[in-house]
Legacy VTK file of the C-alpha trace (Angstrom):
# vtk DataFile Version 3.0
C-alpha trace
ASCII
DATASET POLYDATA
POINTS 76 float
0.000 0.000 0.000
1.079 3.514 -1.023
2.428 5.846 1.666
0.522 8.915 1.267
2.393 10.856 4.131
4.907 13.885 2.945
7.838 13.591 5.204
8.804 17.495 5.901
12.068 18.040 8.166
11.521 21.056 10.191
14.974 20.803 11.505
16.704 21.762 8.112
18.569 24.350 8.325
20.130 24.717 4.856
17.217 24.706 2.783
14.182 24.407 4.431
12.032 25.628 1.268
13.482 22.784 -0.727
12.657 19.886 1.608
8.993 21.456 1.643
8.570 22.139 -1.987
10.231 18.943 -4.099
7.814 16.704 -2.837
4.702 19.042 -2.981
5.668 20.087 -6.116
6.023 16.649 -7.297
2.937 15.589 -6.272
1.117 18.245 -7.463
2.686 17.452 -11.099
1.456 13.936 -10.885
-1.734 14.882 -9.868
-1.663 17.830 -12.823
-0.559 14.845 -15.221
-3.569 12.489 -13.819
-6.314 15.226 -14.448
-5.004 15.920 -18.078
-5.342 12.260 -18.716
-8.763 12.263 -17.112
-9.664 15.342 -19.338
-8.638 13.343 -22.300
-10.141 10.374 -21.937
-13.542 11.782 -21.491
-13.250 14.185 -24.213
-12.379 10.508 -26.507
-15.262 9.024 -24.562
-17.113 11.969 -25.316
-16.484 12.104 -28.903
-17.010 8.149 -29.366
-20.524 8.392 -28.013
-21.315 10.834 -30.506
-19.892 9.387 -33.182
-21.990 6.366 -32.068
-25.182 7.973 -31.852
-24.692 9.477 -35.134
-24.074 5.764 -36.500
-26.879 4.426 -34.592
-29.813 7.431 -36.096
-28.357 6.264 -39.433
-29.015 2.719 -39.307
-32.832 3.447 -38.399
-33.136 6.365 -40.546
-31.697 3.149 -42.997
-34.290 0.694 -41.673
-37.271 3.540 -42.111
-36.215 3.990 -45.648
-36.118 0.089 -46.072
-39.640 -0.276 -44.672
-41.185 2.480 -46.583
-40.053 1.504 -49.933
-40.999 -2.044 -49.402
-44.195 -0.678 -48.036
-44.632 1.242 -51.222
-44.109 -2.129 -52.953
-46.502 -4.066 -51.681
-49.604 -1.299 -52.127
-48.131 -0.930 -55.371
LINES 1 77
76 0 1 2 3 4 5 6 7 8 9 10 11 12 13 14 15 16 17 18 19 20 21 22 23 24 25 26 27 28 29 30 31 32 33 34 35 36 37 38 39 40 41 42 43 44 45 46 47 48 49 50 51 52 53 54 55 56 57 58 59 60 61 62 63 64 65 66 67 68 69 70 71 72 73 74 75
């Protein structure tokens, strides 16, 4: 299991910015990096549904056309 706990040392004297920031700033890029990819793959998701839909209301529109003209035929 994943240690979510950032370790700061408060008794740093040297650089006490730069024990608080790299791993902060690290995590905050991952978690920039995760929500990009999130983004993304809902805008495909998005886009995929659409495109479905579209191909879906063109098979019935298809099937209505079908029906009709054989329809037609049979009254003649």
């Amino acid at each position: 299991m994943e240690n979510n706990y950032i370790e700061i040392d408060l008794d740093n004297e040297e650089s006490p910015n730069r024990s608080l920031q790299s791993p902060l700033s690290s995590k905050n890029t991952n978690l920039e990096t995760t929500t990009h990819e999130i983004r993304r793959k809902r805008a495909v998701l998005k886009e995929n549904i659409q495109v479905s839909h579209i191909v879906i209301l063109q098979n019935v529109q298809m099937l209505m056309e079908n029906y009709a003209c054989q329809h037609m035929y049979i009254l003649g």
